[in-house]
N, C-alpha and C positions, 0 to 999 in steps of 0.2 A: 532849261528854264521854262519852256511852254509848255513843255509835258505836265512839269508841275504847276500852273499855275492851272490850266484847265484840270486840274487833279483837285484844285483847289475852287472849282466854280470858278475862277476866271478869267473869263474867254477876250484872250490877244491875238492877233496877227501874228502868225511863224516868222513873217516880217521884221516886225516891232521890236520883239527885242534883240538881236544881234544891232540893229540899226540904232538901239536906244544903249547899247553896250558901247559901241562904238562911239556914240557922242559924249557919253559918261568917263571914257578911258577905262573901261572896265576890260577890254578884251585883255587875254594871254598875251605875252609879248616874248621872246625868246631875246636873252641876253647873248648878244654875238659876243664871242671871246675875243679878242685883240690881240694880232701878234707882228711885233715889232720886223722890220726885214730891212732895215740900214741902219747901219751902226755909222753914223757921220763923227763920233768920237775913236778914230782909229790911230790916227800921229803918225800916219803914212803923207805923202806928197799931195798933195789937191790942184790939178791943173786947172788953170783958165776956161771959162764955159765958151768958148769959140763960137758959137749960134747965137749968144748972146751979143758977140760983137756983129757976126754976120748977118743975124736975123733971120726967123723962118720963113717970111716972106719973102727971101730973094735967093730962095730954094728955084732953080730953073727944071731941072730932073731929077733922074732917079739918081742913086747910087752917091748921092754929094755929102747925106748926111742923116746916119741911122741913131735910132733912143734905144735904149733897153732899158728896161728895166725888171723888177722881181716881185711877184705877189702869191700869195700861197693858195690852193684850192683844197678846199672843205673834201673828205669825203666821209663812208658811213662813220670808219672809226679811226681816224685818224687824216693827216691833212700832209699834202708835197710842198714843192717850191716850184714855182713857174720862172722860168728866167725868158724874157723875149727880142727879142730885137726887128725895129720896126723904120721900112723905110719913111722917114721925115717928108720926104716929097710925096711919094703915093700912099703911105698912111697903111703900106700892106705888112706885112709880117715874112722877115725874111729869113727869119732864125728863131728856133726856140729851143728849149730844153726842160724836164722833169725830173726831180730828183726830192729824195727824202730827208736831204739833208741841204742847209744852205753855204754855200762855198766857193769857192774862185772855180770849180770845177764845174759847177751847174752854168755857171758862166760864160766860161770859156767852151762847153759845150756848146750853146746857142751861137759863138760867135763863128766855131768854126764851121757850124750847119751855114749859117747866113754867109760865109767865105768862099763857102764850094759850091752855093745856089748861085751867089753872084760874087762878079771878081770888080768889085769899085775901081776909082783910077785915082792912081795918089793924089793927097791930099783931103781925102775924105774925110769928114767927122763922125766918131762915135761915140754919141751924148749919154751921158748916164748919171745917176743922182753921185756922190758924194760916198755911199759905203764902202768897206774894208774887201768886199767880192772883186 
């Protein structure tokens, strides 16, 4: 657009107009696609959220009680499934898994990575949202 305007006698700031694009909402904007990754209408069992009763804050160490959950990542032409599992008290990543498909297997993958890294002591909890995985 500056190109053309100085094409056109006149003369802007190379500045100016991205800056004045940007206050007008003119820029380009890329429509992110949306893809769903819980099916919380499954009619399988839904246990008790136990952290809810216990609280995160009286989390003492590690290993008492791990989140997973599942979000997909972008790539050039097409996108995976991230499955992760994270310990609750240090916030670190103890289990993960990649897969093209989403499934109790991308799942249970990360669960058993995060089982062999570390060996918890009964009564552990492992939080997760509510889907059919």
């Amino acid at each position: 657009m500056t190109a053309q305007w100085h094409r056109n006698e006149c003369w802007v700031n190379h500045k100016r107009v991205p800056r004045v694009r940007r206050e007008e909402s003119l820029l380009c904007q890329r429509k992110r696609g949306w893809v769903m990754t819980t099916d919380s209408e499954h009619g399988r069992r839904v246990y008790p959220n136990l952290l809810a009763k216990k609280g995160w804050r009286q989390l003492t160490g590690i290993n008492q009680a791990w989140a997973g959950d599942i979000t997909y990542v972008r790539l050039r032409e097409e996108f995976v499934y991230m499955a992760v599992l994270l310990d609750a008290f240090s916030r670190r990543v103890v289990g993960w898994s990649l897969s093209r498909s989403i499934d109790a297997a991308l799942v249970l993958s990360a669960q058993e990575k995060a089982l062999s890294k570390r060996e918890p002591p009964a009564g552990w909890i492992h939080h997760s949202d509510q889907g059919v995985q």
